[in-house]
N, C-alpha and C positions, 0 to 999 in steps of 0.2 A: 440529649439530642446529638452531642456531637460526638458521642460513643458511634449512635448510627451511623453517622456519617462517615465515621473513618471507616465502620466496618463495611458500610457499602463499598469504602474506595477500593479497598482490600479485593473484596470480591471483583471487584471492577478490574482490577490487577490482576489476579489468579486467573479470572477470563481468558487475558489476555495472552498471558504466559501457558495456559491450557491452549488454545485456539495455534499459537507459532508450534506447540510440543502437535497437536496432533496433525497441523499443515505438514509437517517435515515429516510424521508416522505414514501419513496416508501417501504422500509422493513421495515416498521410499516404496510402499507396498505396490505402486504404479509403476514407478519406473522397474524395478525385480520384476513383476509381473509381464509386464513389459519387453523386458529383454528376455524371459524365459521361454516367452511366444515368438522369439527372433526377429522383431521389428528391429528397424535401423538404430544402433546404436547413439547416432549422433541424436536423430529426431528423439531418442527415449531420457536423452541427458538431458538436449534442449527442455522437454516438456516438464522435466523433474527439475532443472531451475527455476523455469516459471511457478512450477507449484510450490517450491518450498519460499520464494520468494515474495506473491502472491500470500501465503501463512504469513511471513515476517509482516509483511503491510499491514494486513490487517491487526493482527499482534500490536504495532504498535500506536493505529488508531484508539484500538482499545486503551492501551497503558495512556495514551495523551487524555481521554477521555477521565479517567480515572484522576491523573495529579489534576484538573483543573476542578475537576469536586469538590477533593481535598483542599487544595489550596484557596478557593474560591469559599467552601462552604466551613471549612473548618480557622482558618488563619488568613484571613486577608489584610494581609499587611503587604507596605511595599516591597519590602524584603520579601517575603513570599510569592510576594506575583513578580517581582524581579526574576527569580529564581525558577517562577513557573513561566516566564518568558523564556528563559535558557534553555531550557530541560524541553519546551516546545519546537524551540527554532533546531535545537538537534533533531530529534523527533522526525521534525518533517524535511530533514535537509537531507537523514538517512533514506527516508519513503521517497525524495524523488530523487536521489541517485538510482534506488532500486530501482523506479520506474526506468530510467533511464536507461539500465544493462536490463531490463526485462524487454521493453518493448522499443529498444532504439530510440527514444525520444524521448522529450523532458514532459510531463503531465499537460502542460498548455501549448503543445505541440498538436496539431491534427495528426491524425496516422498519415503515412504517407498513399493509400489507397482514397482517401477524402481528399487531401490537398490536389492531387492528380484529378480528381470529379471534378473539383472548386476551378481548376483553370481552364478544362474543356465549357464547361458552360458559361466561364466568364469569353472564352475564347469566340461560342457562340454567340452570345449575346453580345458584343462590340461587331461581331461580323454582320448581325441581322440590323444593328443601329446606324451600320455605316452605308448601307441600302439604301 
């Protein structure tokens, strides 16, 4: 049984490490494709960060996905979940840097097009209560 297990984690890893290899293939062939049709340079770099960055996130959903199988289903000891607390809190501290030079904002940020909504109707509705 915990042959399987490891093999799935494996697989669960190679996913993931497949999924960032073809993120970065495919927004390579966009942005090329891209600038070879003469769209704006800037807009086709912009768009070829978010893509291959966008790959990395996911990428390493996956990989976190994977070590806590492993570590969970195959060796749960402290030391192993100490370890897969580590190897998590990088993980995710990487993803929301990225989110951060992706999208200007930290992940439990509103965009800024919703926070701008969120104060016109609260703007409203204190204007209509003070009636």
């Amino acid at each position: 049984m915990l042959e399987i297990i490891e093999l799935v984690g494996q697989g669960i890893d190679v996913t993931g490490v497949v999924v960032m290899v073809l993120g970065i293939v495919v927004s390579t062939l966009y942005f090329l494709n891209s600038r070879q049709r003469g769209h704006d340079p800037a807009e086709a770099y912009q768009n070829y960060r978010h893509g291959v960055g966008r790959a990395i996130l996911l990428g390493l959903e996956i990989l976190i996905v994977a070590d806590i199988i492993r570590t969970i289903a195959i060796e749960p000891t402290f030391a192993s979940l100490g370890i897969l607390a580590v190897i998590v809190l990088i993980r995710t501290f990487l993803s929301a840097t990225l989110e951060l030079e992706l999208e200007g904002r930290w992940p439990w940020q509103q965009p800024a097009v919703e926070a701008e909504e969120g104060r016109r109707k609260t703007a409203k509705l204190v204007a209509v209560n003070e009636r």
